[in-house]
C-alpha positions in Angstrom: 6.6 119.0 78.3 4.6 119.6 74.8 6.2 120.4 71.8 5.7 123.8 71.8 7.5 123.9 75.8 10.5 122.0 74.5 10.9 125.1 71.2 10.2 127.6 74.3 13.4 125.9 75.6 15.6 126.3 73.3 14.2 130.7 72.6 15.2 131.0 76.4 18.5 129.2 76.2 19.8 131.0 73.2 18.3 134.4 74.8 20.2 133.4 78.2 23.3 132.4 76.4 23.1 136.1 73.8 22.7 138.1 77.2 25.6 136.4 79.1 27.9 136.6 75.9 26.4 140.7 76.2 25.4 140.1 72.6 22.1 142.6 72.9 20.6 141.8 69.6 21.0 138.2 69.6 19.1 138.2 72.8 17.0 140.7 70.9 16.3 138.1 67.9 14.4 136.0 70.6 11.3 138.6 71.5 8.7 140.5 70.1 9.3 143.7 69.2 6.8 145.2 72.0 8.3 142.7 74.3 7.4 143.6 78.1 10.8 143.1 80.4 11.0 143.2 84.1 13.7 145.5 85.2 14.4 143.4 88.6 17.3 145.6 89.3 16.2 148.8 88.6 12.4 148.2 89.3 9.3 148.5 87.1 8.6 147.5 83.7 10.1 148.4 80.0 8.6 147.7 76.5 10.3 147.1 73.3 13.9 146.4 72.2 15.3 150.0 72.5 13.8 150.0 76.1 15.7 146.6 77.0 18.8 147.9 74.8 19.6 151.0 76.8 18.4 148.7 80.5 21.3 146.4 79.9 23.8 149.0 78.8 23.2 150.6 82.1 22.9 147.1 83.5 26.8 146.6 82.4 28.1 149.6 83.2 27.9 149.1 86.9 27.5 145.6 87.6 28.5 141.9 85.7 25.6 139.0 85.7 25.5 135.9 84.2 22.4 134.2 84.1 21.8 130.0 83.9 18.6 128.4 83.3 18.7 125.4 85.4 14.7 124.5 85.4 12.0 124.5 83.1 8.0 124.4 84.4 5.0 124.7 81.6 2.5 126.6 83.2 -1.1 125.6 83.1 -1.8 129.0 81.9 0.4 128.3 79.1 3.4 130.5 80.1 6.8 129.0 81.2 8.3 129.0 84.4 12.3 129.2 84.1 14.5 128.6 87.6 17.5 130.3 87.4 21.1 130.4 89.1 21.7 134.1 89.0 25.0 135.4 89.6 25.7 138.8 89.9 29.2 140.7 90.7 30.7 144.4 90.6 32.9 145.6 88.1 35.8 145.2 90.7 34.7 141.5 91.1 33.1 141.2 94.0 29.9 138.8 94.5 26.3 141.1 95.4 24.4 138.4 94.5 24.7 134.6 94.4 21.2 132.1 94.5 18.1 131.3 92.4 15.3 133.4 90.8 12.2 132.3 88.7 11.8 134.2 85.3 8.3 133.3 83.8 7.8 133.9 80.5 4.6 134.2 78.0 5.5 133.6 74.1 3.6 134.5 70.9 4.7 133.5 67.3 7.4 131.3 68.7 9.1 134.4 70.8 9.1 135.9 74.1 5.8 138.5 74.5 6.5 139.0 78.6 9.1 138.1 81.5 8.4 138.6 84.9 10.3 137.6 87.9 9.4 135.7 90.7 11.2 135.1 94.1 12.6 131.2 94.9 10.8 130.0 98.4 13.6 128.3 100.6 14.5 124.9 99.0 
């Protein structure tokens, strides 16, 4: 991985860590301010920290995730390909959703500009 893959690392590990410790603006600190977010659970897109503020404080209201990177892949289109274990429970505690999902990310000025997600094929 280059030099600037291995920094990329270490933006989406802190961003991952902020948003499992539901510390919004340290996971904030990590992207653009006109960041584009995929909003896998409620579908679409949203722009900007305000968008991805109010997303995740609906997010949390009705369910509980926590989010491991587990995989890094530098794109040859420069963006980075993240596998992650995704575990997602009610409030109450029970499991919805257990398994692996790719979150690819572009970066500009040393944060994240773009996330997208992308289904795991059968391992």
């Amino acid at each position: 991985m280059t030099q600037s893959g291995t920094q990329f690392e270490e933006v989406i590990k802190k961003a991952y860590s902020a948003f499992n410790e539901r510390n919004i603006d340290n996971a904030l600190s990590t992207m653009q301010p006109d960041v584009q977010w995929s909003k896998a659970w409620e579908g679409g897109y949203i722009s900007g920290h305000d968008e991805i503020k109010q997303y995740w404080t609906r997010q949390w209201t009705e369910i509980n995730p926590k989010v491991e990177p587990v995989g890094f892949v530098e794109r040859g289109n420069g963006s980075l390909e993240v596998k992650v274990h995704q575990n997602v429970k009610g409030l109450k505690g029970d499991l919805m959703f257990d398994g692996f999902v790719k979150h690819v990310y572009t970066f500009q000025d040393g944060l994240i500009k773009t996330m997208d997600i992308e289904l795991v094929e059968n391992e």
